[in-house]
PALOTOR-280031 format. One record per residue: x, y, z of N, C-alpha, C in turn; residue in three letters. Coordinates in Angstrom, 2 decimals, m for minus. Layout:
<rs>
R       n_x       n_y       n_z      ca_x      ca_y      ca_z       c_x       c_y       c_z   mardo
R         X         Y         Z         X         Y         Z         X         Y         Z     ALA
...
</rs>
This chain:
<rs>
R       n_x       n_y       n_z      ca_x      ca_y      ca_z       c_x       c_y       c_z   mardo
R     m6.92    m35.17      3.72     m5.98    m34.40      4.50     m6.22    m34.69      5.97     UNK
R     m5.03    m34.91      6.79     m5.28    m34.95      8.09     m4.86    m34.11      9.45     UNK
R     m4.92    m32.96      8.55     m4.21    m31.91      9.44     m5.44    m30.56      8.78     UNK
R     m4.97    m29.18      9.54     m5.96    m28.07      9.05     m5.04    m27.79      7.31     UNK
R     m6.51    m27.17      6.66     m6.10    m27.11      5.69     m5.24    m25.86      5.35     UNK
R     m4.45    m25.26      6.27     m3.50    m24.11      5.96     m2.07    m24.97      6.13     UNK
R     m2.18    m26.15      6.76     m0.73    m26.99      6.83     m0.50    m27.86      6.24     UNK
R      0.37    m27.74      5.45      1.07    m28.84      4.12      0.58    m30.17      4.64     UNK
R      0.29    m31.22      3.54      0.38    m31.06      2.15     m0.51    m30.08      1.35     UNK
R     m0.26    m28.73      0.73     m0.73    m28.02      0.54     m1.26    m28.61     m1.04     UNK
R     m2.78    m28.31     m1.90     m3.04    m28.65     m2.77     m2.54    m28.33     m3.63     UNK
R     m2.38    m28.98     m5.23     m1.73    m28.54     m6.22     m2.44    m27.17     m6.52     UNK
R     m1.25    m26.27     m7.36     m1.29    m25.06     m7.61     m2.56    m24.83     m8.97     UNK
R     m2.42    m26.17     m9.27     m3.90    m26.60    m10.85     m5.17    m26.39     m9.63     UNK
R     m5.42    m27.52     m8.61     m6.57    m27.02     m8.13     m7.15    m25.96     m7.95     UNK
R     m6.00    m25.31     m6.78     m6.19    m24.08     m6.32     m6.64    m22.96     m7.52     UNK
R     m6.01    m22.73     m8.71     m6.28    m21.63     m9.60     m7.38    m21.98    m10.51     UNK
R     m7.78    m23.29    m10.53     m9.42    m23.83    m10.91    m10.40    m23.30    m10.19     UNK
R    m10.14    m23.64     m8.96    m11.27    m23.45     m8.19    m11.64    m21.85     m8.13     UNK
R    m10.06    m21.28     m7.86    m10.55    m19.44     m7.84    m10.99    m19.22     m9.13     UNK
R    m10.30    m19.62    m10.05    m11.15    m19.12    m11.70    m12.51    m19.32    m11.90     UNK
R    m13.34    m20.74    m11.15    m14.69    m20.93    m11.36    m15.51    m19.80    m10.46     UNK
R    m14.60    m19.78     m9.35    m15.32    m18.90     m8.16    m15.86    m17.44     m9.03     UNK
R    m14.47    m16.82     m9.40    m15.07    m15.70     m9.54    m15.66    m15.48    m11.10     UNK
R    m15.36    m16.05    m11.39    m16.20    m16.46    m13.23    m17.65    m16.76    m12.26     UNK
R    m18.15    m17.76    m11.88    m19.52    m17.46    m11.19    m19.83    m16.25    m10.38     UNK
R    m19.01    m15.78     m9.54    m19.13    m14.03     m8.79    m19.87    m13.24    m10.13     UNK
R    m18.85    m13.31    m11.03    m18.82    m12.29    m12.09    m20.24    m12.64    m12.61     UNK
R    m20.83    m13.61    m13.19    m21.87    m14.19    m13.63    m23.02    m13.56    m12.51     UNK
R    m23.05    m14.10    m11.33    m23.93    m13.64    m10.42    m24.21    m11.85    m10.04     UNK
R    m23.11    m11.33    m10.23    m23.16     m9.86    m10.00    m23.98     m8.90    m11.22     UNK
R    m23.02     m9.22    m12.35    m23.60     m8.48    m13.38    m24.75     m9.20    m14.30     UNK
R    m25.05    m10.37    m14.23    m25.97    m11.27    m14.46    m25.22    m11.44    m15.72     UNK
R    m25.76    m12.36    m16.29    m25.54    m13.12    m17.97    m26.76    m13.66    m18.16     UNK
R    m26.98    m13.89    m19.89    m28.59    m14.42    m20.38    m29.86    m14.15    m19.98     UNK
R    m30.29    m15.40    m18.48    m31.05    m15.52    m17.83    m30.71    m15.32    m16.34     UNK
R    m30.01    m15.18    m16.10    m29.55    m14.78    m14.49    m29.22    m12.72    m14.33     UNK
R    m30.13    m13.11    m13.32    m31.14    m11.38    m12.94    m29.42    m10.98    m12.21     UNK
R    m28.96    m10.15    m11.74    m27.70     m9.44    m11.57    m28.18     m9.07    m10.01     UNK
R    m27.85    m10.13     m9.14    m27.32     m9.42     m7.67    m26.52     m8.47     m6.82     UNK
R    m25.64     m7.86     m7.85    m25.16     m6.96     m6.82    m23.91     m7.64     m6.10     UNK
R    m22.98     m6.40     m5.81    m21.67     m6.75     m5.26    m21.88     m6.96     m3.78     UNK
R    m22.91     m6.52     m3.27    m23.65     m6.74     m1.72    m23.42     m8.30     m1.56     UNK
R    m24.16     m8.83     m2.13    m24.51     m9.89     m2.13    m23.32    m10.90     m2.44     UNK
R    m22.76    m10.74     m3.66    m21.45    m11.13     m4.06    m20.79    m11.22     m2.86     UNK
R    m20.24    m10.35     m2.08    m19.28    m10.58     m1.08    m19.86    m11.29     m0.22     UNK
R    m21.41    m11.06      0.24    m22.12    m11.78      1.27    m21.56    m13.08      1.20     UNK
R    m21.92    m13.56      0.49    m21.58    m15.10     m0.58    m20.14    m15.36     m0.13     UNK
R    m19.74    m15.02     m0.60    m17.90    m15.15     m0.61    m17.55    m15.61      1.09     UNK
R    m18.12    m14.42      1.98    m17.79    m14.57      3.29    m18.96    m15.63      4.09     UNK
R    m20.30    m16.20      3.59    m20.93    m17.39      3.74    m19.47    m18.59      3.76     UNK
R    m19.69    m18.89      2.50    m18.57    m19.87      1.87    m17.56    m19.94      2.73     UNK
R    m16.77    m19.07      2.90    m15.92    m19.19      3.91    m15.57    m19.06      5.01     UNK
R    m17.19    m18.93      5.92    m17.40    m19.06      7.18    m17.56    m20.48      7.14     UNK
R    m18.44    m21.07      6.25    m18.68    m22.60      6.40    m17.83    m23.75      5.89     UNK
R    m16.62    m23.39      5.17    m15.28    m23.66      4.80    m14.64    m23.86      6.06     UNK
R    m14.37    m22.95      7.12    m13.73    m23.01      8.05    m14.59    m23.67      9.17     UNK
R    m15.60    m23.83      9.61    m16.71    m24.58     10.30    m16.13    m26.41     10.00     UNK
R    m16.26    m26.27      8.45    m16.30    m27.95      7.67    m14.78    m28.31      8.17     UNK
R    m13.70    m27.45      8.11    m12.54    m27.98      9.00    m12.33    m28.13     10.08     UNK
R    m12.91    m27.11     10.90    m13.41    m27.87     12.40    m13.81    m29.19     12.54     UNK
R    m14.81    m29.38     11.99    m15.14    m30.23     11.77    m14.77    m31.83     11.52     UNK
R    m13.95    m31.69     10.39    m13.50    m32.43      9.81    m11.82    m32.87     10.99     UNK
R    m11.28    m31.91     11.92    m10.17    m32.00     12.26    m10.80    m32.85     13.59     UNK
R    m12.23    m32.04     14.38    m12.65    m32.95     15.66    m13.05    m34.70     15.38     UNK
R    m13.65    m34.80     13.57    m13.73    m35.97     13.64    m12.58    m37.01     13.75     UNK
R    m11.19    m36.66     12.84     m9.79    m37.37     12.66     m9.73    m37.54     14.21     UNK
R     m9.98    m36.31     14.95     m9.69    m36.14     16.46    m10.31    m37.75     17.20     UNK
R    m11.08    m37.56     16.88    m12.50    m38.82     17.68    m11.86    m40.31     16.71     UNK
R    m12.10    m40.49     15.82    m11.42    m41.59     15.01     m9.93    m41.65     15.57     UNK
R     m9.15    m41.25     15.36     m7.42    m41.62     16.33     m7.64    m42.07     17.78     UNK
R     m9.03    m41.36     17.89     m8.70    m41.73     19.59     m9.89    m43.11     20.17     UNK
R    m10.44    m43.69     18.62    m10.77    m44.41     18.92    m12.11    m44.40     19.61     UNK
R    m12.96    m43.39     19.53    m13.93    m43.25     20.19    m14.78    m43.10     19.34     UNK
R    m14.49    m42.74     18.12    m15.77    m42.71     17.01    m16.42    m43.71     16.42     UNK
R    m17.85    m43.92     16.69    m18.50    m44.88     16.11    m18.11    m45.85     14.82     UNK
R    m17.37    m45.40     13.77    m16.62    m46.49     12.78    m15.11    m46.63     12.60     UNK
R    m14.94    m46.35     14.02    m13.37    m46.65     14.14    m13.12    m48.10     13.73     UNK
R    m11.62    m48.71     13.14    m11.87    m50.25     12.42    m12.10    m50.99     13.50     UNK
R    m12.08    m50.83     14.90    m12.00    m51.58     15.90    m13.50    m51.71     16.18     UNK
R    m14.65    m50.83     15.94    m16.04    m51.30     16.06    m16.72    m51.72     14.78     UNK
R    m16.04    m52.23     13.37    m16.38    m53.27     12.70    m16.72    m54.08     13.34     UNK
R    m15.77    m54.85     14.13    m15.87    m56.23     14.57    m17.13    m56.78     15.54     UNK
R    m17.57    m55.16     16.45    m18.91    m55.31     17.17    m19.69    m55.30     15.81     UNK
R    m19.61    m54.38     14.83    m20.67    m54.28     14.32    m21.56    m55.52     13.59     UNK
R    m20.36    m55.71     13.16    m20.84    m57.52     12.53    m21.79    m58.26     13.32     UNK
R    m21.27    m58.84     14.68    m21.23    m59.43     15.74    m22.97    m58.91     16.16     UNK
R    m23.12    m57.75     16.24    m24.82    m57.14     16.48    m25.35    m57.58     14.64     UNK
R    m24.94    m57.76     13.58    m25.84    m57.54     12.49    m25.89    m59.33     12.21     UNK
R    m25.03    m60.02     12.88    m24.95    m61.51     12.29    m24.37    m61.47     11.54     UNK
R    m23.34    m61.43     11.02    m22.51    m61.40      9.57    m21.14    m62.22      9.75     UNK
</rs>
């Protein structure tokens, strides 16, 4: 994707309801525990949830300043510093 991830092309509607079904099928798992997994608590559960999606939104920063730096040609593996790179490795 080369835009933030709230602006189309938005992911298929299969991903999206995978990913929430695993999410909270693991929530659910982690809260009330199952088998061998000790039961954390809805504290924690949400803690989690709002981690994830502090660092969800961080990783698109992220990800939007790098496209940013690559278009503008200033990022270290832009295709235009292949050609140094070779040129320093002998190739």
């Amino acid at each position: 994707m080369k835009d933030w991830f709230w602006k189309r092309p938005w992911p298929s509607a299969a991903l999206v309801l995978s990913n929430l079904g695993t999410s909270l099928l693991g929530t659910l798992v982690a809260v009330y525990g199952f088998g061998l997994v000790t039961p954390v608590g809805w504290g924690w559960g949400i803690f989690i949830w709002g981690y994830a999606t502090a660092w969800f939104l961080f990783n698109d920063a992220v990800k939007m300043w790098v496209l940013r730096m690559y278009w503008a040609k200033r990022f270290l593996f832009a295709p235009g510093h292949f050609t140094l790179l070779r040129r320093l490795v002998g190739g």
